[in-house]
N, C-alpha and C positions, 0 to 999 in steps of 0.2 A: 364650856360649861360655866366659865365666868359668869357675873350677873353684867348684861348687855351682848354675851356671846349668843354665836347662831344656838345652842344645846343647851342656854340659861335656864329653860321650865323645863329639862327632860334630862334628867342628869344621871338616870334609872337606863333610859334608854341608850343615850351616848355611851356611858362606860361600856357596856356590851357589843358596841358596834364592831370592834376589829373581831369578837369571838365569832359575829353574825360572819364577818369578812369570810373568816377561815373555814368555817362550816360549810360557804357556799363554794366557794373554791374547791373544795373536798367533795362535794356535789357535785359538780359540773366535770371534775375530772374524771367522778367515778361511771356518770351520766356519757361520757363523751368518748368512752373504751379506753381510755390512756391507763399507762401504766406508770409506776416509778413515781419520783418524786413532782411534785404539783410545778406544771410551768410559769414562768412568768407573766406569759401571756393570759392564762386563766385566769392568776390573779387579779389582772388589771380590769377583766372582763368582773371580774366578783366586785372588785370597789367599784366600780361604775355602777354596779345592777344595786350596790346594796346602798351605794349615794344618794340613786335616784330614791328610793324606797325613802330613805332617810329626810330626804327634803322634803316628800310627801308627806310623811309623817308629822314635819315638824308645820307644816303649811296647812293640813288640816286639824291642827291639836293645839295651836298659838292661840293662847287666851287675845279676844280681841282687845284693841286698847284701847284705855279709856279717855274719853274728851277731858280738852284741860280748861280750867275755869274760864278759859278767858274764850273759849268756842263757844263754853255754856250760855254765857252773859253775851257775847255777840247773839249768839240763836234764839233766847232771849226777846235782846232788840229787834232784830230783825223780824223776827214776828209780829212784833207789835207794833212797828211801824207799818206791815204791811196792811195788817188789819185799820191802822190810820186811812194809809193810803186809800186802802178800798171803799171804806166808808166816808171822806170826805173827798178823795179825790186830789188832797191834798201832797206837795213833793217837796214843801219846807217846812221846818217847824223852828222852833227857838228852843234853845239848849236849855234852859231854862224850863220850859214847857215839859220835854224831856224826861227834867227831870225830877219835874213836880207829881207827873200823870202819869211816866212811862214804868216800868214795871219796877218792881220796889227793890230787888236786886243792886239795880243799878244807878238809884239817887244819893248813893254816895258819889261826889264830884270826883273821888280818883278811879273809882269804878268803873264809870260812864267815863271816862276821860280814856282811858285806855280800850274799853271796846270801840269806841270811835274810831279812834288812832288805826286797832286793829281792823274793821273795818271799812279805813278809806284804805286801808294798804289793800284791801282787797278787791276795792274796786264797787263797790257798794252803795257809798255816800261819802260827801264830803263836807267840812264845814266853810265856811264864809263868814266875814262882814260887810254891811253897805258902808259906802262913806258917809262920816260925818255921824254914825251909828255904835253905839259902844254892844250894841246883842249879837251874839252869837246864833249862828243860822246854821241848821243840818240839814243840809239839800240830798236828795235821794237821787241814784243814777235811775234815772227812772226806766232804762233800757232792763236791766236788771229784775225789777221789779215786778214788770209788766210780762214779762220771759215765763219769771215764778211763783205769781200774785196767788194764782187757785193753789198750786202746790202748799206754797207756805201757809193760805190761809186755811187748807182742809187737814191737811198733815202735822204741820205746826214744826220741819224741819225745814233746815235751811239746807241749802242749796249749792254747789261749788266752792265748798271754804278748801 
């Protein structure tokens, strides 16, 4: 019931789980003709049935989580690149360009400096220089792209982060 534990948002529920325990065991014994005091064996049959129960519960009633900024501002980019891609055809741009034109989120330079980062660790894009060239270049895996071009550009999510 810690905050980070499996019973963090249901702490209403967890604390009653051993009363669910015993109640079921007391059920199933009474259900099963036995007499005398409750077996072991029962038991173990009642933690199982009310464990399972318990991770259902907690698996359909887990607030889902939420994206972290740095997902938002990749999804973001990635969108807007691909809507580039699609309309010019285009699979480099200049960092610069970026971050002149690309969506207003991310023209801060540490902003855009780390969705980048984040996604070439995903496999996404990468940046470069030519030689002899001091601009910065953000090339697109264009495999990627091309996979999830109508996705991205009807739906406006991204795709395998």
């Amino acid at each position: 019931m810690l905050p980070g534990g499996y019973f963090q948002f249901f702490k209403d529920f967890a604390s009653k789980h051993a009363d669910k325990i015993a109640r079921l065991s007391a059920l199933l014994h009474y259900f099963e003709g036995q007499e005398g005091s409750i077996s072991f064996e029962t038991l173990e049959r009642s933690i199982a049935i009310s464990n399972w129960y318990a991770m259902e519960f907690v698996r359909c009633f887990t607030p889902a989580s939420q994206p972290t900024k740095e997902q938002l501002d990749a999804n973001l980019l990635v969108i807007w690149l691909a809507n580039q891609y699609r309309m010019t055809g285009q699979t480099v741009f200049k960092k610069n360009d970026v971050r002149k034109y690309g969506p207003n989120a991310l023209r801060n330079k540490m902003s855009l400096n780390s969705t980048l980062l984040y996604l070439s660790q995903q496999g996404i894009l990468f940046e470069g220089k030519l030689p002899d060239d001091k601009t910065i270049y953000i090339n697109l895996i264009v495999q990627y792209f091309n996979q999830n071009l109508n996705y991205l550009c009807q739906y406006g999510i991204v795709l395998n982060f």
